[in-house]
MINUTI-885894 format. One record per residue (C-alpha): x, y, z; residue in three letters; residue number from 1; chain. Coordinates in steps of 0.2 Angstrom, whole numbers, plus 5000, padded with zeros to 4 digits. Layout:
residues N
SITE     u     v     w  type  seq  mol
SITE     X     Y     Z   ala  NUM    A
...
***
This chain:
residues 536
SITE     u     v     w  type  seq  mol
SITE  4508  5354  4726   unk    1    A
SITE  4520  5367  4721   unk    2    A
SITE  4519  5385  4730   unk    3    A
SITE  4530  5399  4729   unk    4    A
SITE  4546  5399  4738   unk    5    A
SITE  4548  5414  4751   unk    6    A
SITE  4561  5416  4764   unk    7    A
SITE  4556  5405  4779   unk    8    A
SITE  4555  5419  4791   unk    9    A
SITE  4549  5412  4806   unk   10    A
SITE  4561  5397  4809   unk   11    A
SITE  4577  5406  4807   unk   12    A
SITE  4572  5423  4810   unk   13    A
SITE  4581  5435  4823   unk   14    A
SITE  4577  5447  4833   unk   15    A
SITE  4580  5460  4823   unk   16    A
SITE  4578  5473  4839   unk   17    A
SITE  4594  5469  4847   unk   18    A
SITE  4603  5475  4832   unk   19    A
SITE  4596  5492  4829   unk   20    A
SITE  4609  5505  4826   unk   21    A
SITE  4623  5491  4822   unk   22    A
SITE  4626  5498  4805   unk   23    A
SITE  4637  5515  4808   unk   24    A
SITE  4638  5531  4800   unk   25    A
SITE  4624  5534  4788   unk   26    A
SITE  4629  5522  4776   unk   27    A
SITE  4608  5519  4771   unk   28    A
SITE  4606  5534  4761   unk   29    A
SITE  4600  5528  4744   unk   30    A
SITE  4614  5531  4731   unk   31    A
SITE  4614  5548  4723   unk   32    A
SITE  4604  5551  4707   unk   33    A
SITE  4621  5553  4699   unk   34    A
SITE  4626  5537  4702   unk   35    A
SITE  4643  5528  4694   unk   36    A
SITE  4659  5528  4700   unk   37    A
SITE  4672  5515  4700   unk   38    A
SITE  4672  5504  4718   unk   39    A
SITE  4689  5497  4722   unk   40    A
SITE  4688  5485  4733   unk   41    A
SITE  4705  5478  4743   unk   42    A
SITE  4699  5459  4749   unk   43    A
SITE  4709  5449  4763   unk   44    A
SITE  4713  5434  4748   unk   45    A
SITE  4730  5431  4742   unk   46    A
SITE  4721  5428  4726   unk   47    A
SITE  4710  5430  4714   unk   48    A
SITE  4696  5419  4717   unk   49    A
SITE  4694  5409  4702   unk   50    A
SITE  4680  5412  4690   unk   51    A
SITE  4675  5397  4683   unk   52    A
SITE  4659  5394  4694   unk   53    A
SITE  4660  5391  4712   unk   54    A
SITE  4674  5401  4717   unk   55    A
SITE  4690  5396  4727   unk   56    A
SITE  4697  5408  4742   unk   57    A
SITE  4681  5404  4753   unk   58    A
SITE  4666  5413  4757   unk   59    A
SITE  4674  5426  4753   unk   60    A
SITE  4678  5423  4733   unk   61    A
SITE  4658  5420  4733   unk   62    A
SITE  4656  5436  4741   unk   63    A
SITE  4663  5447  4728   unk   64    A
SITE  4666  5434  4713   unk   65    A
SITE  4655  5419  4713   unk   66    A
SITE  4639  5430  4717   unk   67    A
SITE  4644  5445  4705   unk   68    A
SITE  4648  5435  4688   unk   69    A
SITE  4634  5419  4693   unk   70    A
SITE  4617  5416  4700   unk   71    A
SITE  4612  5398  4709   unk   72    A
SITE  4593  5395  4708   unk   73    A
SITE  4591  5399  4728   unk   74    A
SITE  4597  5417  4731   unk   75    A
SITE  4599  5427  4746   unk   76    A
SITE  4590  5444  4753   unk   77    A
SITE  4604  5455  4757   unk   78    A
SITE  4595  5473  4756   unk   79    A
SITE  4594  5476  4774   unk   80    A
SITE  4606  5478  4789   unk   81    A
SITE  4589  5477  4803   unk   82    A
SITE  4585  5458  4800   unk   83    A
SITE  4593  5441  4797   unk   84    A
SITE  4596  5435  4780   unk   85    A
SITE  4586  5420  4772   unk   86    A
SITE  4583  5413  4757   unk   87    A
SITE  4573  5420  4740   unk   88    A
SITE  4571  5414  4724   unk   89    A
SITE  4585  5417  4712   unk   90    A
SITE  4586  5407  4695   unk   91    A
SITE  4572  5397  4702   unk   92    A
SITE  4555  5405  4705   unk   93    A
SITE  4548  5393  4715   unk   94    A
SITE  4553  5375  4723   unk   95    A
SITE  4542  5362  4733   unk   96    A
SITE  4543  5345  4738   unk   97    A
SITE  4535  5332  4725   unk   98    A
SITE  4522  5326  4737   unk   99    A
SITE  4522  5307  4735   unk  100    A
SITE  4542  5307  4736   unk  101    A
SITE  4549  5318  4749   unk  102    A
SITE  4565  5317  4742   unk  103    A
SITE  4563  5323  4726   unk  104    A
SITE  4560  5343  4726   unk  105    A
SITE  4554  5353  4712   unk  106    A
SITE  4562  5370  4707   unk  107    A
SITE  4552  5380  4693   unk  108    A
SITE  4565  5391  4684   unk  109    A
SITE  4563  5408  4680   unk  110    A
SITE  4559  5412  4661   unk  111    A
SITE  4569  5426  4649   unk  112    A
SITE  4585  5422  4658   unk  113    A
SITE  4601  5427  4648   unk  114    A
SITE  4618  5423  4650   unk  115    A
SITE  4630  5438  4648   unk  116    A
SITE  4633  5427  4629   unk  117    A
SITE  4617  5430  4623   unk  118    A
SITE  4611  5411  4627   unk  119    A
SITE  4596  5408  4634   unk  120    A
SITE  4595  5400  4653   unk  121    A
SITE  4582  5383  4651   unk  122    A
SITE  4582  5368  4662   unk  123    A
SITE  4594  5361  4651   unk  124    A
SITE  4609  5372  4657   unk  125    A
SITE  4603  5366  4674   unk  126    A
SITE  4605  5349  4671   unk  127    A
SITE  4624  5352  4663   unk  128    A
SITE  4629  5361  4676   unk  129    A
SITE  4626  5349  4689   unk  130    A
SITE  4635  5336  4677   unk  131    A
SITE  4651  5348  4677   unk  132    A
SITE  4653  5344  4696   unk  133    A
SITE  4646  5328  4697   unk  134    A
SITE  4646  5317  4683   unk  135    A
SITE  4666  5312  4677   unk  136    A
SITE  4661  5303  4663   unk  137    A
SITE  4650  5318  4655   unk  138    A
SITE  4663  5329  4644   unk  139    A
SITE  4661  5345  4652   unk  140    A
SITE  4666  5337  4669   unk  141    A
SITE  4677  5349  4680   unk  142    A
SITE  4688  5340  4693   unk  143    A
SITE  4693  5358  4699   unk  144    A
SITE  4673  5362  4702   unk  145    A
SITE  4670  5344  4710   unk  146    A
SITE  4681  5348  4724   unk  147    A
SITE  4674  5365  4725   unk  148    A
SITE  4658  5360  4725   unk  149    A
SITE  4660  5340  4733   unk  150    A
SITE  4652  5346  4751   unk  151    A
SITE  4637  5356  4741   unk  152    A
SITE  4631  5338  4734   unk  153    A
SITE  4633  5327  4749   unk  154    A
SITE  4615  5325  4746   unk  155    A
SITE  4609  5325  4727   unk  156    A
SITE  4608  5307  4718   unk  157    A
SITE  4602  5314  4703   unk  158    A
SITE  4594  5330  4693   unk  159    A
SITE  4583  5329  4678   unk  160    A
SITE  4573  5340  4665   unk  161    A
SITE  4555  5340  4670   unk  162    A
SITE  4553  5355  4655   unk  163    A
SITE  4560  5367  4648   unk  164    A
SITE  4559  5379  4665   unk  165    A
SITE  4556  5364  4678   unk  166    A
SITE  4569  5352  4686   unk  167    A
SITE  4567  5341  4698   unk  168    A
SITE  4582  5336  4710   unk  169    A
SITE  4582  5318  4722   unk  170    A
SITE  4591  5316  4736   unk  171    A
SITE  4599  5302  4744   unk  172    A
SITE  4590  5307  4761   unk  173    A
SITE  4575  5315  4766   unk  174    A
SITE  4582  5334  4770   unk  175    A
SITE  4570  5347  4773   unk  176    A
SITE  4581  5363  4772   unk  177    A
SITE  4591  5357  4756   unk  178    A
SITE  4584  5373  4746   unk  179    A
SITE  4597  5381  4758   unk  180    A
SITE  4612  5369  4751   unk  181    A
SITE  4605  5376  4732   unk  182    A
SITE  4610  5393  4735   unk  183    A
SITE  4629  5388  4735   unk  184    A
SITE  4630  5381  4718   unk  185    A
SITE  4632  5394  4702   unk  186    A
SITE  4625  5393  4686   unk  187    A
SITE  4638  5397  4673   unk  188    A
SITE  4637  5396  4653   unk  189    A
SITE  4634  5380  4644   unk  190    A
SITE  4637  5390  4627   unk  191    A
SITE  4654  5398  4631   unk  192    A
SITE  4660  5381  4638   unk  193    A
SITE  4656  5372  4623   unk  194    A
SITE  4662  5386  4611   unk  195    A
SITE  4678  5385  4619   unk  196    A
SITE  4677  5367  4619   unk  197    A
SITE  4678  5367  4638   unk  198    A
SITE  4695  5373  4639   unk  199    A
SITE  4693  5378  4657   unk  200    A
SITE  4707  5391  4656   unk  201    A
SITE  4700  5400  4643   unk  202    A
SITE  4684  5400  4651   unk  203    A
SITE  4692  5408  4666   unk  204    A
SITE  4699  5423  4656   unk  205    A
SITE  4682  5424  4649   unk  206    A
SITE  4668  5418  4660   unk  207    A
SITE  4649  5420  4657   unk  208    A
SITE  4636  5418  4669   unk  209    A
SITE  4618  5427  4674   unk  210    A
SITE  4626  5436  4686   unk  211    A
SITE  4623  5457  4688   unk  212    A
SITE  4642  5459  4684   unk  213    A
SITE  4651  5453  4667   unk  214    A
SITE  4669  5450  4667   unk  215    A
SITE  4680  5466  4658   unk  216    A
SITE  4699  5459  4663   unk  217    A
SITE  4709  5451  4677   unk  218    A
SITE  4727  5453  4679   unk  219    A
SITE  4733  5438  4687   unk  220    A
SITE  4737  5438  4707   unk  221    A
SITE  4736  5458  4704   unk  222    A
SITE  4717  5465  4700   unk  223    A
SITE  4698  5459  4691   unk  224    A
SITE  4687  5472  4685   unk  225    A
SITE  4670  5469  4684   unk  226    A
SITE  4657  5479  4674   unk  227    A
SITE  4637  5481  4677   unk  228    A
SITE  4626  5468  4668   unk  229    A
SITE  4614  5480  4660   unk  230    A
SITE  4602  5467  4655   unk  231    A
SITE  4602  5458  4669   unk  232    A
SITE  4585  5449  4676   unk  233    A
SITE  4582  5459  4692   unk  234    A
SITE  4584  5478  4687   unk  235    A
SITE  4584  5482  4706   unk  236    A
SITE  4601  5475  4706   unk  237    A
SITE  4612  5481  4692   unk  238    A
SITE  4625  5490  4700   unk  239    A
SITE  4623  5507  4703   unk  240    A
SITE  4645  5510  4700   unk  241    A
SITE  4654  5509  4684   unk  242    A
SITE  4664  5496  4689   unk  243    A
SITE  4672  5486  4703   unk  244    A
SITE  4688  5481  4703   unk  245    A
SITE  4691  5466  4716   unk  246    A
SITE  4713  5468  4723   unk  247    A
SITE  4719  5454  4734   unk  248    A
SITE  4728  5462  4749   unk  249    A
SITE  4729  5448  4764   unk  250    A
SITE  4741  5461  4773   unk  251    A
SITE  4732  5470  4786   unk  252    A
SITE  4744  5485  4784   unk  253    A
SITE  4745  5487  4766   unk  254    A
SITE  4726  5488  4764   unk  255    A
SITE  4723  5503  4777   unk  256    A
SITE  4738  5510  4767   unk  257    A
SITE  4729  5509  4752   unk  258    A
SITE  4713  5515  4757   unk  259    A
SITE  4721  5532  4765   unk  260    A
SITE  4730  5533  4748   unk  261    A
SITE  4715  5534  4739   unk  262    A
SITE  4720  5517  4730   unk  263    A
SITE  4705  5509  4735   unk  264    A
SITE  4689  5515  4744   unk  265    A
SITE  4683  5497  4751   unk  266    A
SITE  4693  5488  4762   unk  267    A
SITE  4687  5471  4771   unk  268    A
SITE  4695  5468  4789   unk  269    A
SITE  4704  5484  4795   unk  270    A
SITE  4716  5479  4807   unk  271    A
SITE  4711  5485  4825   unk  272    A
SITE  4724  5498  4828   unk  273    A
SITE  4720  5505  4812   unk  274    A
SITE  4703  5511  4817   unk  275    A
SITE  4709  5530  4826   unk  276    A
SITE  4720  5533  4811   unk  277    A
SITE  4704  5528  4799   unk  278    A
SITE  4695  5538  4808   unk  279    A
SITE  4706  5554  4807   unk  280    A
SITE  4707  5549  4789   unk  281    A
SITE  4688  5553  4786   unk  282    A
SITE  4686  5535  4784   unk  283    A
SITE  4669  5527  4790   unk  284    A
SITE  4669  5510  4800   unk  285    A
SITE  4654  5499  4798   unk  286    A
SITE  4649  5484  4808   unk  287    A
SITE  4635  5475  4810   unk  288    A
SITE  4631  5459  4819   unk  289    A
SITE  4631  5441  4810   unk  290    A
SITE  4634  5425  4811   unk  291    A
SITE  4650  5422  4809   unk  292    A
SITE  4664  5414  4821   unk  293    A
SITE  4684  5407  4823   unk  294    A
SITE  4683  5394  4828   unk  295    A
SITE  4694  5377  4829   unk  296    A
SITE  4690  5362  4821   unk  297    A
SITE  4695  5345  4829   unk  298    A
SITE  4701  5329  4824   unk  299    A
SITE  4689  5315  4833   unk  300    A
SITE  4700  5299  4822   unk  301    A
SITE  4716  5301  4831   unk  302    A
SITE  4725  5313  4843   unk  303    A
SITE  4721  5321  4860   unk  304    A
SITE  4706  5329  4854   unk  305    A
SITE  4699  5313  4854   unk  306    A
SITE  4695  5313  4873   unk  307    A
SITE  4680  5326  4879   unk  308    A
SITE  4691  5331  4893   unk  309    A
SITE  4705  5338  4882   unk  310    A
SITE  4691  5347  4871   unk  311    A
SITE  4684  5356  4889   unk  312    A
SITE  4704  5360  4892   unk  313    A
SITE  4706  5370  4878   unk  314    A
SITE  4690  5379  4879   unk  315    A
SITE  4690  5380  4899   unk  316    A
SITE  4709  5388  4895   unk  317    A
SITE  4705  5404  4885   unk  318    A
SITE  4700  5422  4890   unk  319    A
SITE  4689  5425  4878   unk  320    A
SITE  4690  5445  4883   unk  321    A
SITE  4707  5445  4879   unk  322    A
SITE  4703  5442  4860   unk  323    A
SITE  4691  5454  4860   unk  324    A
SITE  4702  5468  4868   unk  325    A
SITE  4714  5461  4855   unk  326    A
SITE  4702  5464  4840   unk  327    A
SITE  4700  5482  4847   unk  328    A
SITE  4682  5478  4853   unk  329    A
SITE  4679  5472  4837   unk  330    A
SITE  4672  5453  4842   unk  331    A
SITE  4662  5445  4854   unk  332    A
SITE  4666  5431  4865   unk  333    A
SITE  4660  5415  4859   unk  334    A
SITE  4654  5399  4871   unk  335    A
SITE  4646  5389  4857   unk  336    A
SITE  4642  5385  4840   unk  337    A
SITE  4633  5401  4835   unk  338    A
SITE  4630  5418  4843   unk  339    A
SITE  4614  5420  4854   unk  340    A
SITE  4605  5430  4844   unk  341    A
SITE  4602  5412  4833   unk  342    A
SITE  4584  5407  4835   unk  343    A
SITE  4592  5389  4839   unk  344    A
SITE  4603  5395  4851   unk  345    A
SITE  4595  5388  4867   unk  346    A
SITE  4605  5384  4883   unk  347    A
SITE  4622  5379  4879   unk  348    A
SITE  4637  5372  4891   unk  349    A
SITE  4645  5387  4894   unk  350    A
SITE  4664  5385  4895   unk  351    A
SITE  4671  5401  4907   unk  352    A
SITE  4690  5405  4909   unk  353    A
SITE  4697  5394  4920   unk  354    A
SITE  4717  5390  4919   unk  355    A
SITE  4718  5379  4933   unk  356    A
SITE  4701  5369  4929   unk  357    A
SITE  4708  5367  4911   unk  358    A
SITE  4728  5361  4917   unk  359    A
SITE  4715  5350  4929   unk  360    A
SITE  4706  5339  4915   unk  361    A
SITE  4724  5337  4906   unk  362    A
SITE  4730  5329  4920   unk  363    A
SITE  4715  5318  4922   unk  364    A
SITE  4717  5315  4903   unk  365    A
SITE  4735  5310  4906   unk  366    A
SITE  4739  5323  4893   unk  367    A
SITE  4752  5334  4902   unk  368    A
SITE  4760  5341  4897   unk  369    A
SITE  4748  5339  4879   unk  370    A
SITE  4756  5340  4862   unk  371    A
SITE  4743  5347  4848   unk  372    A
SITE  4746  5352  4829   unk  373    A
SITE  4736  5365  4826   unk  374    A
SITE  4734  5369  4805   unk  375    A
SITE  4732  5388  4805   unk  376    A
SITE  4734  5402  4791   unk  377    A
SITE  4740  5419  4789   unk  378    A
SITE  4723  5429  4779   unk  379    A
SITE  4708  5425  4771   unk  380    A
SITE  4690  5425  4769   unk  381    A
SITE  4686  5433  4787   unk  382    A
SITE  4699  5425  4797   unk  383    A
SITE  4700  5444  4806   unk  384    A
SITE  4717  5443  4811   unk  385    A
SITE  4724  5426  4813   unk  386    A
SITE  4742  5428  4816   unk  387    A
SITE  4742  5438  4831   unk  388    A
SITE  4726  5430  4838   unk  389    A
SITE  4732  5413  4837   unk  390    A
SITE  4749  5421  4845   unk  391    A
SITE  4738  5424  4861   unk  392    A
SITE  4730  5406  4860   unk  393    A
SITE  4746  5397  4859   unk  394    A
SITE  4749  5407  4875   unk  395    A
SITE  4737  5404  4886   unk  396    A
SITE  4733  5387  4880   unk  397    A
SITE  4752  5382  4884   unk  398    A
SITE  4748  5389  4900   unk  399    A
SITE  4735  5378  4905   unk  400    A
SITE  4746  5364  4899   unk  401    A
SITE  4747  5361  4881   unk  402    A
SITE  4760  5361  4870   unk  403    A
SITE  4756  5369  4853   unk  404    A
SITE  4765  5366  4838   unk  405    A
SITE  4756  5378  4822   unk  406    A
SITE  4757  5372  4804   unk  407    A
SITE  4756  5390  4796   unk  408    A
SITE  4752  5392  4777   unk  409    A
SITE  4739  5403  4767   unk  410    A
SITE  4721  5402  4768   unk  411    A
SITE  4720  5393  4749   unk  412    A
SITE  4732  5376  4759   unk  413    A
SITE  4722  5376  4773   unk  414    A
SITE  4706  5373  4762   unk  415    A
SITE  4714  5361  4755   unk  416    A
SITE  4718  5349  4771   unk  417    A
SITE  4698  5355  4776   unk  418    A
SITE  4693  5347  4760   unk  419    A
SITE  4705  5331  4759   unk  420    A
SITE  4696  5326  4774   unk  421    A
SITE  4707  5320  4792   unk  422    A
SITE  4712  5305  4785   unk  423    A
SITE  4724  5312  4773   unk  424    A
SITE  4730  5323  4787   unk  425    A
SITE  4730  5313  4804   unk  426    A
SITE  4742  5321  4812   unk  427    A
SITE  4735  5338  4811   unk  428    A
SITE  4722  5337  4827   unk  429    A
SITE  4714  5355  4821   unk  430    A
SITE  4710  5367  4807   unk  431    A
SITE  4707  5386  4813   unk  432    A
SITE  4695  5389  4799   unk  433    A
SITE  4682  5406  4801   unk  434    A
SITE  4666  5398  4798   unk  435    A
SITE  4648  5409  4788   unk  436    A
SITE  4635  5400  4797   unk  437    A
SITE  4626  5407  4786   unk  438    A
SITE  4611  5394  4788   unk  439    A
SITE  4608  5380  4798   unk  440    A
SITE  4614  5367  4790   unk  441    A
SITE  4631  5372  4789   unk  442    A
SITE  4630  5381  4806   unk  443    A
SITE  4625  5365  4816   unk  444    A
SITE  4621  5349  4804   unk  445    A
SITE  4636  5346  4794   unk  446    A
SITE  4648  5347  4807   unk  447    A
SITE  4641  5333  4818   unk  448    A
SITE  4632  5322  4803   unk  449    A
SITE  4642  5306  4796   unk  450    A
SITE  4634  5309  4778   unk  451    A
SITE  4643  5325  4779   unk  452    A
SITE  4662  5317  4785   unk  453    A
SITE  4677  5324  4772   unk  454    A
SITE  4681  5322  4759   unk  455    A
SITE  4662  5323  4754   unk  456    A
SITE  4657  5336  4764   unk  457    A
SITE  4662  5348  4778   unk  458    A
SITE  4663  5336  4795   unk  459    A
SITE  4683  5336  4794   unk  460    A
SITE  4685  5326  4808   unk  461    A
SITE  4674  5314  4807   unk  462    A
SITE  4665  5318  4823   unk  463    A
SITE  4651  5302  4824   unk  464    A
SITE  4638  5299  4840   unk  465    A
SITE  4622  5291  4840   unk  466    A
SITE  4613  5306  4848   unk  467    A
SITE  4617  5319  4837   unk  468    A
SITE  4615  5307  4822   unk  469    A
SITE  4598  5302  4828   unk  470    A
SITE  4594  5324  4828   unk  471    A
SITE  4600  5326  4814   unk  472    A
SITE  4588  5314  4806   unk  473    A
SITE  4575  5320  4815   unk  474    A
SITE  4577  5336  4809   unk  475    A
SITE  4580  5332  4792   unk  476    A
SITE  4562  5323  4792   unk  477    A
SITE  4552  5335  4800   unk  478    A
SITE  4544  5349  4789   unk  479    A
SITE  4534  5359  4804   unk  480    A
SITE  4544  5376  4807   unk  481    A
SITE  4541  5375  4827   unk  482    A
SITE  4547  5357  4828   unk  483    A
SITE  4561  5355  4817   unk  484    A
SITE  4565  5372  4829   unk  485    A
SITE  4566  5363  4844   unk  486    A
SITE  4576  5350  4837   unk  487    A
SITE  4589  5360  4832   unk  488    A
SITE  4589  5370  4846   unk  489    A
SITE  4592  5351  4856   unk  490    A
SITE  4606  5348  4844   unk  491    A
SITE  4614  5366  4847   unk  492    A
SITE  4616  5362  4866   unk  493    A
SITE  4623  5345  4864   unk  494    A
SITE  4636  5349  4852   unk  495    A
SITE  4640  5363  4867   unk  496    A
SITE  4641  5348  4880   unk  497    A
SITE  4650  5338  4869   unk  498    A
SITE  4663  5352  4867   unk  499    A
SITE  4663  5351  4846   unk  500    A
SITE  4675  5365  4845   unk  501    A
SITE  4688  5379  4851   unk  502    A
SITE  4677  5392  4853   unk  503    A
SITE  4685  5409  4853   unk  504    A
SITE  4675  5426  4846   unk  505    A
SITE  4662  5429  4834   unk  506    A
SITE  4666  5446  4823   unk  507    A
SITE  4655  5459  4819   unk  508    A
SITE  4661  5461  4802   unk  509    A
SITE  4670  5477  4801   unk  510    A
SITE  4674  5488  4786   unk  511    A
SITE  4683  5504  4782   unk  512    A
SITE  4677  5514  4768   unk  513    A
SITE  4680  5528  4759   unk  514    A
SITE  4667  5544  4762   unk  515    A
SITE  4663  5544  4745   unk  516    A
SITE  4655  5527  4745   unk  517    A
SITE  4635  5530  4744   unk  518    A
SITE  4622  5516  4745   unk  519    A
SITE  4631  5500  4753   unk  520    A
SITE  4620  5490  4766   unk  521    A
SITE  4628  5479  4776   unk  522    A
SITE  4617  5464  4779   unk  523    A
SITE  4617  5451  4794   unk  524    A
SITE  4626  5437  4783   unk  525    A
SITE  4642  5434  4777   unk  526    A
SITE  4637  5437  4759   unk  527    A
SITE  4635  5457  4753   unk  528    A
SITE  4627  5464  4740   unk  529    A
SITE  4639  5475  4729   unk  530    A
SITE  4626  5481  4717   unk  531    A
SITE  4620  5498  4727   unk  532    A
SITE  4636  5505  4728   unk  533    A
SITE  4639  5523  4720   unk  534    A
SITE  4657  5532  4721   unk  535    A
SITE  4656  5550  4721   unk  536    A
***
């Protein structure tokens, strides 16, 4: 039977208690009635992410590009900074399980939906779309957006028109939070890519989507300026400024230069030592809690990481405080997959500082002194502050008895051995990627499930056990809130015991802002929500 889709509060809600006060400085008035303005925005990319759909340069191109210019039929509630995030309806009204096949869902579009060309949304842009990233003998196929999109549909065998407003989608496997893995897959313009007969680089200089912002111009590598779509579907989010203009800045410096010059007034990912002169500067700092973390993938084919006592060593070795003092307070020490605050954060292994118990299990491993290659880059998409962060992990991993040796490049090359998978890149034994948890299957599932091993989805290194693969199936077939609950809560704790990752700091998401910005609400999720800005 179909129902309305609404956020599933109960299993994946917070307690929003604990984070009263986190956002800073009166940031929540409403925007003045004289609202405009241009926002000016300096991201930690070292591009511009692309728009031609799902966008490159992380979470972070999605943040300010992908969901700008494009919708995806699952959306996300981003107006408030006193509760967790969850899923809303976006393109798609409504979605429910067909009940005589649980692995076939039902997603009832939303009527009078225009492209910014004029062409109307239908079922039928649905179904091209999801041929664009899947199908490479359909013409508007994309090979750029299959490998943006490959580890978005891990699970979906096929898509087909019900109607005119009703798709309905099958999955290989039974999953019972795939409306989740919807949100991350944009809707752009069947018109425009046919008129330009899917020349993919002129699409890109002139993309068309649903989104609340059109495209006005890009200069390459140097600046895109968005502009508010006045027509678009939700009048509560047209943006309240004139324009946004989205500059890549990946040096830490060169943005808090720019926004005490008054070249921008938004800037992502002050550095620390920054924040006194900020201050001084009139400049406001926001933060808010969210889950979010910096972590090191491992390689479980090949390598030391292959041993659990190696895995304990790393994490036994780090003083985790130390990062946070680093980060100017700006972090919390992490000890497992997601924060506490996660309804499914249970009881975890907890791994304390501990050199000597750390340089201990090496030698029990016969990995002493122990040679790792560790894949690290030097900005992007919410890495904080990698450079100096992994300086102070090589150095107290070395002194616990391992030998690092760092393979340093920009965030865009370190995606790119994440998503060609640890086969093509066996002797790289981790990635030090900053991951959104920003639902639960790609906080807890994907990193553990063999459906999900690279290069078709996001378990880079192929970590396999029957016990976490029998939870995970569990937890995909089980459509009670409470149960499915538990059961992820279960798996959260073993991936803790069986030492999954490096665990260093969770961030809080800090910001710097000009005191003319009005209106912006920073929500617990990695995603924002740019429309209620005003510039004085």
């Amino acid at each position: 039977m179909m129902h309305q889709a609404k956020p599933r509060s109960q299993p994946f809600s917070f307690k929003s208690a604990a984070f009263a006060g986190a956002v800073a400085l009166g940031l929540l008035a409403a925007a003045p009635a004289t609202a405009g303005g241009v926002l000016t925005v300096a991201m930690t990319a070292s591009d511009i992410p692309v728009t031609t759909g799902t966008p490159d340069q992380g979470f972070e191109g999605f943040r300010f590009v992908g969901w700008s210019l494009y919708d995806a039929l699952v959306g996300w509630d981003l107006s408030k900074f006193d509760a967790p995030s969850d899923i809303i309806p976006g393109l798609a009204t409504s979605w429910a399980i067909d009940p005589a096949d649980k692995k076939r869902w039902i997603f009832k579009l939303r009527e009078g939906v225009k492209f910014h060309d004029g062409c109307a949304f239908t079922a039928d842009d649905v179904v091209w779309n999801y041929a664009r990233m899947t199908d490479n003998k359909s013409p508007q196929f994309f090979t750029q957006q299959f490998a943006l999109n490959r580890a978005y549909m891990t699970n979906v065998a096929n898509i087909e028109k019900v109607d005119n407003f009703t798709v309905a989608i099958t999955t290989n496997f039974v999953e019972s939070l795939f409306p989740y893995t919807m949100s991350y897959v944009p809707m752009i313009s069947r018109c425009r890519a046919e008129a330009l007969k899917y020349d993919w680089t002129a699409y890109a200089a002139a993309p068309s989507g649903t989104g609340p912002y059109r495209f006005d111009r890009m200069v390459p590598r140097e600046r895109l300026e968005l502009v508010p779509n006045k027509e678009y579907w939700n009048p509560k989010r047209v943006p309240k400024q004139d324009r946004m203009i989205l500059i890549p800045m990946p040096e830490p410096a060169t943005r808090v230069a720019a926004l005490l010059s008054g070249q921008v007034n938004f800037v992502e990912a002050p550095p620390p030592d920054s924040m006194p002169r900020l201050k001084a500067g009139g400049m406001k700092i926001v933060t808010n809690v969210y889950p979010h973390n910096w972590p090191f993938t491992l390689n479980f084919e090949k390598g030391p990481f292959t041993d659990l006592r190696v895995r304990q060593a790393a994490n036994h070795a780090l003083n985790r405080a130390d990062f946070v003092e680093l980060l100017g307070g700006m972090a919390t020490e992490e000890y497992a997959m997601v924060p506490p605050n996660m309804p499914y954060y249970g009881n975890p292994k907890k791994y304390e500082f501990d050199t000597k118990k750390a340089t201990a299990l090496l030698k029990e491993a016969k990995c002493y002194p122990c040679a790792i290659t560790l894949a690290i880059s030097t900005s992007g998409s919410g890495q904080m502050q990698p450079l100096p962060m992994n300086d102070l992990l090589k150095t107290q991993l070395e002194q616990a008895g391992f030998k690092v040796n760092f393979q340093v490049m920009d965030w865009n090359a370190m995606l790119q051995i994440f998503r060609g998978g640890v086969e093509k890149f066996p002797d790289v034994h981790g990635v030090n990627g900053s991951r959104a948890l920003t639902d639960p299957v790609i906080a807890v599932i994907k990193p553990v499930g063999k459906a999900y091993w690279s290069p078709a989805g996001s378990n880079w290194g192929h970590f396999y056990s029957d016990q976490t693969e029998k939870l995970v199936g569990e937890i995909f077939n089980e459509f009670d809130d409470v149960k499915r609950m538990a059961l992820l809560t279960r798996l959260h704790e073993v991936e803790s015991e069986m030492a999954l990752m490096i665990y260093v700091v969770h961030d809080i998401n800090p910001r710097a802002l000009s005191p003319k910005i009005k209106g912006f609400v920073q929500a617990q999720h990695w995603f924002q929500d740019m429309t209620p800005i005003s510039v004085e």
